[in-house]
C-alpha positions in Angstrom: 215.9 115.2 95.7 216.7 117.4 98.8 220.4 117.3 97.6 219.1 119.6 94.6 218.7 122.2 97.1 220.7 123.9 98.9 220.2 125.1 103.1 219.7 129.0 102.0 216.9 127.8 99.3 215.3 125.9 101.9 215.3 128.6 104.1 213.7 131.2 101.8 211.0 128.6 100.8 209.9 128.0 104.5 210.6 131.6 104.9 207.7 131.8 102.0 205.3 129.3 103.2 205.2 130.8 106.3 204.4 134.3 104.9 201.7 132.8 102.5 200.2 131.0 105.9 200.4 134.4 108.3 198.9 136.4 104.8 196.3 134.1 105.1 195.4 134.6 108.6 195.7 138.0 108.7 193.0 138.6 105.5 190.8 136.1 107.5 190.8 138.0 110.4 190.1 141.4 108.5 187.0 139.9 106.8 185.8 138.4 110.2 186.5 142.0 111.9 185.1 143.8 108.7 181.8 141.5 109.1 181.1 142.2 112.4 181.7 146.2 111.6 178.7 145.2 109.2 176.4 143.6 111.6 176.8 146.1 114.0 176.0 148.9 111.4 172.6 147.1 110.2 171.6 146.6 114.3 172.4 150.5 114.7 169.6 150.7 111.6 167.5 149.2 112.9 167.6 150.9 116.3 169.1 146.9 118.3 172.3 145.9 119.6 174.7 143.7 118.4 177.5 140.9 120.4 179.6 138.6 118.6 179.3 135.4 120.9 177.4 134.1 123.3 177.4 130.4 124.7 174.4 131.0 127.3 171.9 132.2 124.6 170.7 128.8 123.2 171.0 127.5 126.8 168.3 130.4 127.8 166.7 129.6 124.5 166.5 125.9 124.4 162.7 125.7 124.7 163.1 125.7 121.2 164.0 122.2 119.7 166.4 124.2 117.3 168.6 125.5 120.2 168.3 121.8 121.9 170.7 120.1 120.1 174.1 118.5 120.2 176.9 120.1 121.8 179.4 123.2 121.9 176.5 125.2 121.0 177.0 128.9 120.6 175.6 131.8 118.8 177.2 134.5 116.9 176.7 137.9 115.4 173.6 138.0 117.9 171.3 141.5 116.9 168.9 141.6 119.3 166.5 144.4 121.1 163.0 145.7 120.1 162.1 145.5 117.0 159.1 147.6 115.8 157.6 147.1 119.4 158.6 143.1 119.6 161.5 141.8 121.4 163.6 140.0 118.7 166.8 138.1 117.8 168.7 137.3 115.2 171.8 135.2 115.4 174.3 132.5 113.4 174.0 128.8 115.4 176.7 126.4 115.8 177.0 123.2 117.3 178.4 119.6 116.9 176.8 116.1 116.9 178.4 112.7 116.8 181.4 111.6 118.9 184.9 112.4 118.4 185.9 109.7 115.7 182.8 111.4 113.1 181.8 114.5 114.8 180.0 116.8 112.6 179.7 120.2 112.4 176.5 122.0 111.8 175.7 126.0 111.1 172.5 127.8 110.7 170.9 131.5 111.3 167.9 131.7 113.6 165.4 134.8 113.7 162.8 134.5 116.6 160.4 137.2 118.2 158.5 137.0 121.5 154.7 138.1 121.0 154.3 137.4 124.5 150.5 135.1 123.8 150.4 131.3 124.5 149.9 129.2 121.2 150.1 125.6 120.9 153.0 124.2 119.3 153.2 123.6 115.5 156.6 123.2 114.0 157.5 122.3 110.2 160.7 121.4 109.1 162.0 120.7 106.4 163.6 117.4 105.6 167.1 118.6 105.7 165.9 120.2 108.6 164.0 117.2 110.3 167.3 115.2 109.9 169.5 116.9 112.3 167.4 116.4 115.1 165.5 113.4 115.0 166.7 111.9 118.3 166.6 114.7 121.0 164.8 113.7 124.2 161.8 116.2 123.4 160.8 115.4 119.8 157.5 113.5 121.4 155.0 115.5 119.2 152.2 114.2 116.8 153.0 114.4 113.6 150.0 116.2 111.4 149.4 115.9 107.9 148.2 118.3 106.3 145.9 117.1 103.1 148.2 119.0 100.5 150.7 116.7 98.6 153.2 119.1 97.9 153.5 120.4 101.4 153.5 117.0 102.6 156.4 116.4 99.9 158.8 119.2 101.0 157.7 119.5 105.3 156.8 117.3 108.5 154.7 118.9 110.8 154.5 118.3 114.3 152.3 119.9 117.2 150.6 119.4 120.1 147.5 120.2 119.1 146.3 119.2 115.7 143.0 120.8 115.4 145.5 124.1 115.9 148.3 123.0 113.4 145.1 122.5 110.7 144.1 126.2 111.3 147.9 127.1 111.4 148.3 125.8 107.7 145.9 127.6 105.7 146.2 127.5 102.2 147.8 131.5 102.4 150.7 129.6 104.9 151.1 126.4 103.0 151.6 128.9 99.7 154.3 130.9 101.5 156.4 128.0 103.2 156.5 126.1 99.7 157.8 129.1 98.5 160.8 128.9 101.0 161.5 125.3 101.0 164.8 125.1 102.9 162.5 127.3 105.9 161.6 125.9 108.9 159.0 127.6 111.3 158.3 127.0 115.1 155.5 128.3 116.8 154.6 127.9 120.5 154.6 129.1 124.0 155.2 132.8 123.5 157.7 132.5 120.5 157.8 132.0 116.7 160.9 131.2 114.8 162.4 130.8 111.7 165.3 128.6 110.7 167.9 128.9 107.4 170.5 126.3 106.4 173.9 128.4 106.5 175.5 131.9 107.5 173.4 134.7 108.2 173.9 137.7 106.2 173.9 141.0 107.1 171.8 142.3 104.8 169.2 140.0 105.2 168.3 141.1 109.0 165.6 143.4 108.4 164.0 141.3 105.9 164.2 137.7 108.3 162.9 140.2 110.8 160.1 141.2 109.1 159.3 138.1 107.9 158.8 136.8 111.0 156.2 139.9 111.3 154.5 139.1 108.7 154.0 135.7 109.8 152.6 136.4 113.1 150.3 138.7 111.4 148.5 135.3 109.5 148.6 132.8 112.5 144.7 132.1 113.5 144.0 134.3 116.6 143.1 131.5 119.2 141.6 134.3 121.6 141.2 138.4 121.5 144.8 138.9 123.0 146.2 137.0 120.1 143.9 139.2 117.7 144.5 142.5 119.4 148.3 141.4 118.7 148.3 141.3 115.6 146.8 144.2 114.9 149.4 146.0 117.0 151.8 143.9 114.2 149.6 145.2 111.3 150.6 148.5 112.2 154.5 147.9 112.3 155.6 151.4 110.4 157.7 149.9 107.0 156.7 146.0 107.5 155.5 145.1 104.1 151.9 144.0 104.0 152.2 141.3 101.2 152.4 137.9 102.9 
């Protein structure tokens, strides 16, 4: 078969292959330049900064059981800064679990904002969600159940503090998490968070960050801090009122 062929034709068809392969590379790295252009321009609107990469932020982060898991974990395309008066970030998360014969690869986006109150912690995942990180050293919470089959369908719940989780999940939260079923929500310490399956896209920063507004504007006030709060968030200029 090689006889059919002479050195010259060879040459040329490496010559080819090797074009096709740099042509490749080069549009790759355009669109990953171009996307970051993006980012950047939707953090100047919205008066943060952006970074491509960062390796310390989910080690600063990892009170959060999201950012405490596996291994090589980095963020990218990171906006972050104050957000209609609350700190805030919004970032792609990567890491790896397994070992090297069947590591896997694993990529979500991540929105959190720091409301600066203590809550007790209530996190619902769901199951796609509750998969990946089964087995870390912290997941020692109690699981609540909330007495709403559909929810307890499509999201585990755990929390240390179930009489808080039950307030947590009124019927006006239950209705909105079933309505984003691939969602996750953590709430505790000084934080809440929201977790997506996949890339991050641009265009969806002001709207995760919002969400996340209009989230900490229905959590049950455990004191008159919290309540005062969230009446600083119910005045957030442009965050949509509907929940």
């Amino acid at each position: 078969m090689l006889e059919l062929y002479s050195t010259s034709e060879w040459f040329f068809f490496a010559l080819f292959i090797a074009g096709v392969a740099t042509l490749a590379v080069s549009l790759y790295i355009e669109y990953r330049m171009m996307q970051q252009r993006v980012f950047a321009e939707i953090a100047e609107e919205c008066g943060l900064r952006f970074s491509y990469l960062s390796f310390g932020l989910p080690q600063r982060l990892g009170f959060l059981y999201q950012l405490d898991r596996g291994r090589n974990r980095m963020a990218t395309n990171i906006i972050s800064g104050v957000y209609k008066e609350f700190q805030v970030y919004v970032f792609d998360y990567r890491y790896v679990t397994g070992n090297k014969q069947d590591a896997r690869k694993h990529h979500c986006s991540i929105a959190m904002l720091r409301h600066g109150q203590r809550l007790p912690e209530v996190r619902v995942y769901p199951p796609a969600q509750l998969e990946k990180f089964e087995r870390i050293a912290r997941f020692d919470r109690i699981e609540y159940h909330p007495p709403h089959d559909d929810f307890r369908k499509n999201f585990t719940v755990l929390t240390d503090n179930p009489e808080f989780a039950e307030q947590f999940l009124h019927p006006a939260m239950i209705e909105y998490l079933l309505r984003h079923p691939d969602m996750a929500v953590e709430a505790g310490g000084n934080w809440l968070c929201t977790t997506t399956a996949g890339p991050l896209i641009p265009e969806e920063v002001p709207r995760r960050l919002d969400q996340l507004i209009k989230i900490l504007r229905v959590i049950p006030a455990p004191d008159s801090n919290f309540a005062a709060l969230q009446a600083r968030a119910d005045g957030a200029d442009n965050t949509p009122s509907g929940f």
